[in-house]
C-alpha positions in Angstrom: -4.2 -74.4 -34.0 -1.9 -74.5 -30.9 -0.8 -77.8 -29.8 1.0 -78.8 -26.5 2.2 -82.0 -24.9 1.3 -82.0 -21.2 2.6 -84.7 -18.4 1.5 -84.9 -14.8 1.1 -87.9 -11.9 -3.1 -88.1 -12.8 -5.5 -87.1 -15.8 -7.2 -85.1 -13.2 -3.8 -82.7 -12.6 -3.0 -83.2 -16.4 -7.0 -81.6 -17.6 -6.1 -79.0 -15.0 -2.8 -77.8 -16.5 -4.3 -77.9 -19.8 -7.2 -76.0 -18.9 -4.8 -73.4 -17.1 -2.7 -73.0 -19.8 -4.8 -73.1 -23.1 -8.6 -72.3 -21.0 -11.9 -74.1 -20.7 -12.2 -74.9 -24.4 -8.8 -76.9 -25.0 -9.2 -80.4 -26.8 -7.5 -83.7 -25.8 -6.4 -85.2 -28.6 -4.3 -88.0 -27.5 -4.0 -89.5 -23.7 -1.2 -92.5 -22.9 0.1 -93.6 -19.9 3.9 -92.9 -19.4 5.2 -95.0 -16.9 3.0 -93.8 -13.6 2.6 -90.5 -15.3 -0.6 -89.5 -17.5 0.7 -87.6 -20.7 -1.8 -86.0 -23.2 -1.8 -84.0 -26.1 -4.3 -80.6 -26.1 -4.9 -78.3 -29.0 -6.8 -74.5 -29.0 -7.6 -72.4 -31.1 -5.6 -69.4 -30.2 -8.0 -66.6 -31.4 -10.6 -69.3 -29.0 -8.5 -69.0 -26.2 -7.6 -65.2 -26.2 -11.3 -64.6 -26.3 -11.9 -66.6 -23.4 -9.5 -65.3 -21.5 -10.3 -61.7 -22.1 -14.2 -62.2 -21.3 -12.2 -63.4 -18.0 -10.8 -60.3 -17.7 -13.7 -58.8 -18.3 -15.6 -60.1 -15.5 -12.6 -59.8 -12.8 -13.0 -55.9 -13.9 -16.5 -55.7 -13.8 -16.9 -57.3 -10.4 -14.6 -54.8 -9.1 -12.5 -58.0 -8.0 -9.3 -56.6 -5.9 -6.6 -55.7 -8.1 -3.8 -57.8 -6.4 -6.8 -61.4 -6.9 -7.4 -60.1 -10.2 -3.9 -59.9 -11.2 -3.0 -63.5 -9.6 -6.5 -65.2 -11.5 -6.1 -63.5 -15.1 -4.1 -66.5 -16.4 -5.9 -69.0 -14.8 -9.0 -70.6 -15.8 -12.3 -69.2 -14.0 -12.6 -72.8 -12.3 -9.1 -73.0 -11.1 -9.1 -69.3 -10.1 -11.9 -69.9 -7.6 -11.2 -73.9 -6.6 -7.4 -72.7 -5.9 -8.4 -69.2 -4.3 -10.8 -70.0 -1.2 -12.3 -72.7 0.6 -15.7 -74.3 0.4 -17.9 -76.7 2.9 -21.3 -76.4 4.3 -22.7 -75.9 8.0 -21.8 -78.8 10.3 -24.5 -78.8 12.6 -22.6 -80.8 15.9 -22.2 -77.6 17.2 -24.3 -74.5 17.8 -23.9 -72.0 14.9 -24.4 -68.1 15.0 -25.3 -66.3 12.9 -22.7 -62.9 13.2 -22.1 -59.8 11.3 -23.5 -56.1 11.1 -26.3 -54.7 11.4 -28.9 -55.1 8.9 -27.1 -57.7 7.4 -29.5 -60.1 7.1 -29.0 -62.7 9.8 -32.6 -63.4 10.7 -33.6 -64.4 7.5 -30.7 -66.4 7.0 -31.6 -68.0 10.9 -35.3 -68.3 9.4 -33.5 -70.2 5.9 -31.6 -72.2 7.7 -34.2 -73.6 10.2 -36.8 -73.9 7.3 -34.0 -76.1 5.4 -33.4 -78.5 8.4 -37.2 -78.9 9.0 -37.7 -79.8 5.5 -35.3 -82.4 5.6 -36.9 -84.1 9.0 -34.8 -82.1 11.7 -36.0 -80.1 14.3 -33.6 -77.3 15.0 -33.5 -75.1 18.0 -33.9 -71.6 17.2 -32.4 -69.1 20.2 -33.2 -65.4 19.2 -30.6 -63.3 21.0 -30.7 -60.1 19.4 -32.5 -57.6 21.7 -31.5 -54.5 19.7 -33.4 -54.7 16.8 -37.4 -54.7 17.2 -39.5 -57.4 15.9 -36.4 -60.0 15.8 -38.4 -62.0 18.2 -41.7 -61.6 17.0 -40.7 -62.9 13.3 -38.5 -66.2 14.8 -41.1 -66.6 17.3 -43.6 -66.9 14.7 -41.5 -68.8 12.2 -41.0 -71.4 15.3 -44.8 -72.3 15.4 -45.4 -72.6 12.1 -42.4 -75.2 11.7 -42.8 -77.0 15.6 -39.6 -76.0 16.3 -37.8 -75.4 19.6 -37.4 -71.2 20.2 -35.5 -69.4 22.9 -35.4 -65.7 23.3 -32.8 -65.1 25.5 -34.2 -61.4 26.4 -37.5 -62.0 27.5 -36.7 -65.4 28.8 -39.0 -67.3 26.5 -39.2 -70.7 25.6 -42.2 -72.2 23.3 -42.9 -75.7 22.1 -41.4 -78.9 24.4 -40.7 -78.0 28.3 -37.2 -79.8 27.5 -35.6 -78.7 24.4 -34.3 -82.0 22.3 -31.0 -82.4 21.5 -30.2 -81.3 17.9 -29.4 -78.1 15.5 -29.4 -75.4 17.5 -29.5 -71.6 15.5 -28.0 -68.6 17.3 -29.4 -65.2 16.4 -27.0 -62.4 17.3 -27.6 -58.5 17.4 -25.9 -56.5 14.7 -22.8 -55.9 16.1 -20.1 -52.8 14.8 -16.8 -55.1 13.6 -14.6 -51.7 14.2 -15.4 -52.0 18.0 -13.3 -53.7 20.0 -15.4 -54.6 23.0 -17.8 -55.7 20.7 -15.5 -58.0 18.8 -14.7 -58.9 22.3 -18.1 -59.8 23.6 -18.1 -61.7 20.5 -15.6 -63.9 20.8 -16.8 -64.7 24.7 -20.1 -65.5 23.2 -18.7 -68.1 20.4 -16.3 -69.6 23.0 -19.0 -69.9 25.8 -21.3 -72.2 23.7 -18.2 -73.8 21.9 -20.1 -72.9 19.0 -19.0 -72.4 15.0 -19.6 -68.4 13.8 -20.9 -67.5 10.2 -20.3 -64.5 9.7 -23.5 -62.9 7.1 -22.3 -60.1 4.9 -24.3 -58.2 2.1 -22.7 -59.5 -1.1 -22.9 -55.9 -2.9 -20.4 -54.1 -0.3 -17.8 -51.9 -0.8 -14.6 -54.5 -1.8 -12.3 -52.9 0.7 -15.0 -52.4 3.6 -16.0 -56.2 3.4 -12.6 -57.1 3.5 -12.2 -55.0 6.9 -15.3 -56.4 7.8 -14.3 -60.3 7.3 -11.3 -59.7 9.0 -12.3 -58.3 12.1 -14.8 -60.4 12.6 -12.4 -63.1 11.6 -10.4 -62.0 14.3 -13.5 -62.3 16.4 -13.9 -66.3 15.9 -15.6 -66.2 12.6 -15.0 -69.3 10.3 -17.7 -69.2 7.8 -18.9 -66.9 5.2 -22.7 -66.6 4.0 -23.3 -63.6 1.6 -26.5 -62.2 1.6 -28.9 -60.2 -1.5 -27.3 -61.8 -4.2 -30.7 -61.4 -6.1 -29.9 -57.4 -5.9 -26.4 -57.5 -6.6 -24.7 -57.0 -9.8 -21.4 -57.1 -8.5 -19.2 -59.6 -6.4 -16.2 -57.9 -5.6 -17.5 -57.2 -1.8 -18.2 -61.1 -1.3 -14.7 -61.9 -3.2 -12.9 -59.3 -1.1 -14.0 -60.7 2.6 -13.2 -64.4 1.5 -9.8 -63.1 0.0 -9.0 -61.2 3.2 -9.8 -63.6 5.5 -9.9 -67.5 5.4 -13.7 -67.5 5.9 -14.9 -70.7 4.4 -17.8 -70.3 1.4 -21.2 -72.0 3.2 -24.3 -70.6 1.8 -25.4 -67.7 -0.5 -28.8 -65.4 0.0 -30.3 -65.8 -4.0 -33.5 -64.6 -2.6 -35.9 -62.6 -0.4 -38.4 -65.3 0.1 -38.0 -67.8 3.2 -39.1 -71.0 1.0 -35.9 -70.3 -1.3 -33.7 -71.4 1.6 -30.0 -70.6 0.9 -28.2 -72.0 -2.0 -24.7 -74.0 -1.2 -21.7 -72.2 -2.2 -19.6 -74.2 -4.7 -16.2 -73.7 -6.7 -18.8 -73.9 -9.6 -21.4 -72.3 -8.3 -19.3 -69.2 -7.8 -17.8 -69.4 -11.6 -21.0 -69.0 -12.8 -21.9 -65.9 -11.1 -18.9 -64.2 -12.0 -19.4 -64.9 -15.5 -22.8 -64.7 -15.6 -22.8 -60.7 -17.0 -20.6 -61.3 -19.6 -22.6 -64.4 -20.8 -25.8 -62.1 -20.8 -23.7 -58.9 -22.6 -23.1 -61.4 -25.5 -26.5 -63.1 -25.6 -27.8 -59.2 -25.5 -24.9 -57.9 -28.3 -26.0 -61.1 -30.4 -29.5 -60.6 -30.1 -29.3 -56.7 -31.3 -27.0 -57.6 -34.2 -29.7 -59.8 -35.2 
């Protein structure tokens, strides 16, 4: 057994050193106040803690997590690896928020997710399709608007359903697919944030190549982008993409597409959250191994 004496201003930064230096699984054996300082005593099992650390590694490598991240986390805990690493918060809804990235990323059904959450909870949100490249985009938030009474506005044909005066509230902003390796695009971008003085989430596939999401994140960044919603996490194995574009760019973690179905709504991105997923396939390799060698 490994034993080591650790000091620090709180308990809170004195659990955090220990679980950085001896992982997760390190046991407080003794706490005392020391003047305004916390000190405790922590002992591991070093075999424990090798493990742990290696199914770390593990994961890092399996997720195809950028080498330069990977190399920075592999002697951190997973939860002080993430909490240190990025930034999370959800959607403040005080200003118009649109919904950006490329095409076929999945920024209607994250609109339809998000305006399905607010109605649930008692708000009406005002849904504005603006996409008038891709076919049906209208029909399917048109139809999603009846069904939940909400406000919709579809900028192309001119459209507005539901109340003659749209109420004050949420208000959803559908954009077209847009190419983030086009500069008059990015440009029309940024005019279209800054025009409504609104807040830009950019949606991104979660299973994209690690180095073209963080090209992507960081043009659109560029672009007026502050938020990050990865999509079709249900049908992806691995999260270096997702980990690349928040690494690359300081896109804040919002939301996460766990699902295709529009009653799922999007699950809130957490420090923990996060953790989980990236261990998740080592967890299910040992369940598996165990499960044989029984």
């Amino acid at each position: 057994m490994r034993v080591k004496l650790i000091r620090a201003a709180s308990m809170r930064l004195a659990l955090a050193e220990a679980h950085r230096l001896m992982g997760p699984e390190a046991l407080i054996l003794e706490s005392r106040k020391v003047g305004g300082d916390v000190e405790i005593s922590v002992a591991a099992d070093p075999e424990e803690t090798l493990d742990h650390r290696e199914q770390w590694r593990d994961a890092l490598a399996f997720h195809n997590v950028p080498t330069q991240l990977a190399a920075r986390w592999t002697n951190k805990t997973p939860e002080a690896a993430v909490s240190d690493s990025f930034r999370f918060g959800r959607v403040d809804f005080t200003r118009p928020l649109l919904l950006v990235g490329p095409p076929g990323a999945g920024k209607t059904m994250a609109t339809v997710k998000l305006a399905t959450r607010l109605v649930l909870d008692g708000i009406r949100p005002t849904v504005i399709n603006a996409d008038q490249n891709r076919a049906g985009a209208s029909a399917q938030l048109s139809a999603l608007c009846r069904i939940l009474r909400a406000d919709f506005i579809d900028t192309a044909a001119k459209v507005t359903t539901r109340r003659r005066r749209v109420r004050r509230g949420p208000t959803l902003i559908d954009l077209p697919g847009m190419d983030p390796f086009d500069d008059k695009e990015m440009a029309t971008l940024r005019t279209m944030i800054e025009s409504v003085s609104g807040v830009a989430a950019l949606v991104l596939p979660a299973g994209l190549d690690a180095h073209d999401s963080a090209e992507i994140a960081q043009r659109f960044h560029a672009a007026g982008a502050s938020m990050l919603i990865p999509t079709r996490l249900d049908m992806t194995r691995r999260l270096g993409g997702m980990i690349a574009a928040a690494d690359a760019a300081p896109l804040v973690f919002s939301h996460a597409g766990t699902s295709g179905r529009v009653t799922d709504g999007l699950e809130p991105i957490t420090p923990q959250f996060l953790t989980r997923r990236l261990l998740d396939h080592n967890q299910k390799n040992q369940k598996e191994m165990t499960a044989h060698a029984a």
